[in-house]
C-alpha positions as CSV (number, residue, x, y, z in Angstrom):
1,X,24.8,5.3,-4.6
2,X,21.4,4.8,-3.5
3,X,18.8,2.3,-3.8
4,X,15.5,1.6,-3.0
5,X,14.1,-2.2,-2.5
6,X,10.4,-3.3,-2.9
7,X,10.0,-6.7,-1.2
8,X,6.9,-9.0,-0.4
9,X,7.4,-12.4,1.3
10,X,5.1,-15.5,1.1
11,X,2.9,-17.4,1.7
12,X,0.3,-14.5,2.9
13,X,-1.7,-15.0,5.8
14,X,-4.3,-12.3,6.1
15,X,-5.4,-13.3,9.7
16,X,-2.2,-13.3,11.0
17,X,1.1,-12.0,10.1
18,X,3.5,-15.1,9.6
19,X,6.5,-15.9,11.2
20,X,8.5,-14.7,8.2
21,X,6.9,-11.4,8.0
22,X,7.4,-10.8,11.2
23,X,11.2,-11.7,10.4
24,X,11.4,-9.3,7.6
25,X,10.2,-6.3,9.6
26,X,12.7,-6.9,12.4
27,X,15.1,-7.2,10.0
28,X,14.4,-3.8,7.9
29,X,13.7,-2.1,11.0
30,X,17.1,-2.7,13.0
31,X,19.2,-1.7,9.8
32,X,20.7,1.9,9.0
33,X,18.4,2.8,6.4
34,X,17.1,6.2,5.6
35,X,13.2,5.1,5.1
36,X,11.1,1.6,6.0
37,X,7.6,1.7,5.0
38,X,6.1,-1.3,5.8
39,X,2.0,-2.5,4.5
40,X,0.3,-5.5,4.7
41,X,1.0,-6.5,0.9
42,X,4.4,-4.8,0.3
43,X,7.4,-2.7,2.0
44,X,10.1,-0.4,1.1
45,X,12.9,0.3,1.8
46,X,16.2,3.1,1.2
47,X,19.4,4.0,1.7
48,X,22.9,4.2,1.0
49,X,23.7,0.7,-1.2
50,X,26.0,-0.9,1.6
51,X,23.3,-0.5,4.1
52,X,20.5,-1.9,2.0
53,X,22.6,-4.7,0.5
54,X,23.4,-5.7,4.0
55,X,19.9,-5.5,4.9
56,X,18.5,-7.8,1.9
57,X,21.4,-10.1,2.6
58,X,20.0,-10.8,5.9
59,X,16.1,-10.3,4.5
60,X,16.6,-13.2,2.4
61,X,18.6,-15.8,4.5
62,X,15.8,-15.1,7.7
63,X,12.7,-14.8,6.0
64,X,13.8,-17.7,4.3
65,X,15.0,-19.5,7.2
66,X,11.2,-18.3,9.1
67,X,9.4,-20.0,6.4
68,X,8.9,-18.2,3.4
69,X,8.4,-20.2,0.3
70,X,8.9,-17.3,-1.8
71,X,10.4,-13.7,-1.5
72,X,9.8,-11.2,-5.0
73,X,12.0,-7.7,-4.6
74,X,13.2,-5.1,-7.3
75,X,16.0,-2.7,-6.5
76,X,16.0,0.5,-7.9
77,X,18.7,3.1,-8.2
78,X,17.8,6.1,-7.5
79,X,18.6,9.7,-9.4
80,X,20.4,12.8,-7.5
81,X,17.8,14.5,-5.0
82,X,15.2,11.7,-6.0
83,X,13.3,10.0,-2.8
């Protein structure tokens, strides 16, 4: 199976990225997913579902952990050949 996660962490800081965001992009990068796309006001994310579940595991206890008050994500299956 594979998914595809939109996340955002908070609060936003549009002068300088904050210690959690910073967290979250360390953490998407250095995992075996198949595509990171990371923006100022969202990222995504995909791969194979023990990959990305891994990742969002550790997304969620170090952004957390860096300071974010609040993290929003939706997983999304995704279809045969869809990317």
């Amino acid at each position: 199976m594979r998914l595809r996660v939109e996340f955002t962490t908070e609060p936003f800081d549009l002068d300088e990225a904050p210690a959690h965001a910073l967290v979250a992009r360390e953490v998407v990068e250095a995992a075996e997913l198949d595509a990171v796309d990371v923006g100022p006001f969202g990222n995504t994310v995909e791969g194979g579902a023990d990959a990305v579940l891994t990742a969002v595991d550790a997304l969620l206890r170090r952004t957390l952990e860096s300071g974010a008050t609040r993290v929003s994500l939706q997983i999304n299956v995704l279809g045969e050949g869809e990317r």
